[in-house]
C-alpha positions as CSV (number, residue, x, y, z in Angstrom):
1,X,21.0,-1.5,17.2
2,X,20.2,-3.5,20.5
3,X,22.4,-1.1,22.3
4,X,20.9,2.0,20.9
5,X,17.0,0.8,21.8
6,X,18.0,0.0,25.0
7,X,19.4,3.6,25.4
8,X,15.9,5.1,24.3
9,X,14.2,5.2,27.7
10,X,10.6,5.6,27.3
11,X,10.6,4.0,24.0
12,X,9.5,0.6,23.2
13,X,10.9,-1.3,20.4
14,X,7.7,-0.5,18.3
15,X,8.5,2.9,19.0
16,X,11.7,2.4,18.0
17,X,11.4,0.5,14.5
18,X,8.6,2.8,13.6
19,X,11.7,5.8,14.3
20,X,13.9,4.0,12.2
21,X,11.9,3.4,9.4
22,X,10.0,6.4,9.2
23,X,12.1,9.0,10.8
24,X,8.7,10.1,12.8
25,X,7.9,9.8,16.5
26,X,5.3,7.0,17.1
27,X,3.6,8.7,20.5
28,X,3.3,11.5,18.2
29,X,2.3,10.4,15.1
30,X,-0.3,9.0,16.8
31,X,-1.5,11.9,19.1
32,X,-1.5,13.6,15.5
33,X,-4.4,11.2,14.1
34,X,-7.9,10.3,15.0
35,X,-10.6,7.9,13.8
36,X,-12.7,8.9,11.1
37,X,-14.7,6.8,8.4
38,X,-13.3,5.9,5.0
39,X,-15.4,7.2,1.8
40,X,-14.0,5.7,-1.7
41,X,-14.3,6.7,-4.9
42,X,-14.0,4.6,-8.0
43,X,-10.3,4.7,-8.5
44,X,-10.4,1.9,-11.3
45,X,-10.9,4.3,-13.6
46,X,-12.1,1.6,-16.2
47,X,-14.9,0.7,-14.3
48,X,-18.1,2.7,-13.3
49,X,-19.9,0.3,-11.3
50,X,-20.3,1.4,-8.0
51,X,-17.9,-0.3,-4.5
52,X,-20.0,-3.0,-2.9
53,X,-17.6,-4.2,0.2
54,X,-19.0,-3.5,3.3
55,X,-15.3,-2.4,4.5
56,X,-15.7,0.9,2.6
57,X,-18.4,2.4,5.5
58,X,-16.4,0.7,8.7
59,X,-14.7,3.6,10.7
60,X,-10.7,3.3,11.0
61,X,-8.0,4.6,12.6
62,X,-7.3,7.9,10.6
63,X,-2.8,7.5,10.6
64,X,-1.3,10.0,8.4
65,X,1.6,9.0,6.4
66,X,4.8,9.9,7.8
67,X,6.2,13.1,6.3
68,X,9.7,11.1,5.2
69,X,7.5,8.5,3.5
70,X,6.0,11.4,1.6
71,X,9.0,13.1,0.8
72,X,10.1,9.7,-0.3
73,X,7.4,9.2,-2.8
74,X,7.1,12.5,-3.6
75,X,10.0,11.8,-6.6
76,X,8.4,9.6,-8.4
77,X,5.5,11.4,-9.1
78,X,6.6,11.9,-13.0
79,X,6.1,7.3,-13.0
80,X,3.2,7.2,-10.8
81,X,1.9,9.6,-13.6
82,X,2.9,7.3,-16.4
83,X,1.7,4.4,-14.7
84,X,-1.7,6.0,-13.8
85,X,-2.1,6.2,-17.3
86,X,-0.8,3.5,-19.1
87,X,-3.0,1.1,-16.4
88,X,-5.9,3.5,-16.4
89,X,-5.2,3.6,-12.4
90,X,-6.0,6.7,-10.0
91,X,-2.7,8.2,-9.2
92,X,-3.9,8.4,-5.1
93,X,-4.2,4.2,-5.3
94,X,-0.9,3.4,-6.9
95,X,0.9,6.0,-4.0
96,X,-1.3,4.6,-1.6
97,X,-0.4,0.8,-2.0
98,X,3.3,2.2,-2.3
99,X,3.4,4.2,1.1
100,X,1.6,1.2,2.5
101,X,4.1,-1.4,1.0
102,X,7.3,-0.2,1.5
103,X,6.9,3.7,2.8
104,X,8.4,4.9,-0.5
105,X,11.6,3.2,-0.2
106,X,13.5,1.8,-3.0
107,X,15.3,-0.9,-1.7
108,X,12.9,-2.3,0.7
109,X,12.7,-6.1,0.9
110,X,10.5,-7.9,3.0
111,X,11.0,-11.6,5.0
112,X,9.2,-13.0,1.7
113,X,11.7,-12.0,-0.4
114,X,9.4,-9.1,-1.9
115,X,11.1,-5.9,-3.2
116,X,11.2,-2.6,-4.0
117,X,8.3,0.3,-4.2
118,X,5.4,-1.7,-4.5
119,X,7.1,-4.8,-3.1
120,X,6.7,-7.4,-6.0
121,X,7.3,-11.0,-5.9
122,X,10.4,-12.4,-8.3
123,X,7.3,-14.6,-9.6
124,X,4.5,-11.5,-10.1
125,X,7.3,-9.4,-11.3
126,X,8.0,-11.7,-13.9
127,X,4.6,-12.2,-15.1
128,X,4.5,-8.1,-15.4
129,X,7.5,-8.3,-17.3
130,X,10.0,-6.1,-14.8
131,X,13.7,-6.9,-15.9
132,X,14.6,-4.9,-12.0
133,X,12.4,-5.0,-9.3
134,X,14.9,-2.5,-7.7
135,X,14.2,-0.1,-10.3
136,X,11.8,2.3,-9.7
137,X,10.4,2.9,-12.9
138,X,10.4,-0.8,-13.6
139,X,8.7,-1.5,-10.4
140,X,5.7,0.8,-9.9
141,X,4.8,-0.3,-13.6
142,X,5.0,-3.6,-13.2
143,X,3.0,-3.5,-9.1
144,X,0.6,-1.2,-11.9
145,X,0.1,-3.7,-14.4
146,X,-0.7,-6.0,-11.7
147,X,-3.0,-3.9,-9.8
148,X,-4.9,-2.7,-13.1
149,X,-5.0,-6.7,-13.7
150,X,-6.3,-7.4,-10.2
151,X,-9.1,-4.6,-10.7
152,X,-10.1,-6.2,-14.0
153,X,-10.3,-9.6,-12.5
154,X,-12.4,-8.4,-9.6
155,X,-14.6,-6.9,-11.6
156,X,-13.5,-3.1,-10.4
157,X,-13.7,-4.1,-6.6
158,X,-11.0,-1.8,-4.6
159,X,-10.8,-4.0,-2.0
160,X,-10.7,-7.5,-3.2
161,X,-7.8,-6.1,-5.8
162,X,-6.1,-5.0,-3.0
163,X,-6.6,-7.9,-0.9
164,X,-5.6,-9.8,-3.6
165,X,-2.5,-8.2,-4.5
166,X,-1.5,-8.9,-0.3
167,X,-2.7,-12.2,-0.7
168,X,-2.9,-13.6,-3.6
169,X,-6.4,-13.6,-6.0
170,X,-6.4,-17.2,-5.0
171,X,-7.1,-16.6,-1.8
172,X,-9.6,-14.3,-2.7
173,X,-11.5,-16.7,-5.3
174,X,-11.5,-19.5,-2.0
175,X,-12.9,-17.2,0.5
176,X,-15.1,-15.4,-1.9
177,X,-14.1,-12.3,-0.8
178,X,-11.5,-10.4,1.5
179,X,-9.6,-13.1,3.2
180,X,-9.9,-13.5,7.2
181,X,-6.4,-12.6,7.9
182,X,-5.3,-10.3,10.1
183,X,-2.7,-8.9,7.9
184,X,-4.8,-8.9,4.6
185,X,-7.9,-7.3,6.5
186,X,-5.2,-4.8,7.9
187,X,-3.4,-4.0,4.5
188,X,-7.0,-2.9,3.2
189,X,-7.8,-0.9,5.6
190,X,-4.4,1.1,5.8
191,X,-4.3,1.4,1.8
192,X,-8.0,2.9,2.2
193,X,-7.3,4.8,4.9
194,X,-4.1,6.6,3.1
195,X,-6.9,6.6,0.3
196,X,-8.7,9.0,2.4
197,X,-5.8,11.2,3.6
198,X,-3.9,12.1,0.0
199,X,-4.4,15.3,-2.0
């Protein structure tokens, strides 16, 4: 690996892992996408009451999800489906927190020992009752479950379920709101943004 980004002139190793991971060109990808500001529906669809974070009017970077992530995704629509229904979830949030979490792969795992789709905890996927995290069916039901949970616990609030599902809800509950870190304040944004972006 060392020896093939070092061959890459021009490319930085951001450049690079973004390559490797998404199969896209980063200079591109991002001469492809602009700003623009992020309008949400209510996509807890168990809850009418309107969004109140203030994160919902603040412009971000417009990034489109790679076309590989998309593809990726693309066949398990058929469980998104199921799991959109069975946890009363907009279809657009569940593949949103998926191409954000793991850019529709499988068998992603992160440094935190989270894995699959939606990049569940051994902990969070045994509280959703998930036999296989590595499964996908069994994962984006149980990162589902969780997220429907999350929305009912934050009383239909987009962001601090999402915040909460990077985070933890305790984390949430301390700082009354989305947490100040970088990452979490990020993962909101970038979920929202690819909010914006689906069909």
């Amino acid at each position: 690996m060392a020896k093939h980004i070092t061959d890459s002139k021009g490319m930085g190793i951001a450049d690079k892992i973004f390559s490797s991971m998404t199969g896209e060109n980063l200079k591109k990808f991002e001469n492809d996408n602009q700003s623009k500001s992020i309008e949400k529906s209510n996509l807890f669809k168990g809850n009418s009451s309107s969004l109140k974070s203030e994160d919902i009017k603040s412009p971000v970077e417009k990034i489109s999800p790679s076309n590989k992530s998309l593809q990726r995704i693309d066949k398990y629509d058929h469980i998104i489906k199921d799991a959109a229904e069975k946890y009363d979830l907009d279809e657009k949030l569940i593949k949103s927190v998926i191409l954000t979490e793991s850019a529709g792969r499988a068998d992603a795992k992160s440094k935190a020992n989270a894995k699959g789709l939606m990049q569940l905890m051994d902990s969070t996927a045994t509280d959703m009752g998930v036999k296989n995290s590595w499964d996908p069916k069994d994962n984006i039901h149980g990162g589902a479950k969780y997220l429907s949970k999350l929305l009912n616990q934050f009383d239909g609030e987009v962001d601090l379920a999402l915040a909460a599902y990077n985070a933890g809800p305790g984390n949430v509950n301390k700082y009354n709101g989305i947490p100040p870190f970088k990452e979490t304040q990020a993962y909101v944004k970038r979920v929202n943004n690819y909010l914006n972006i689906l069909d």
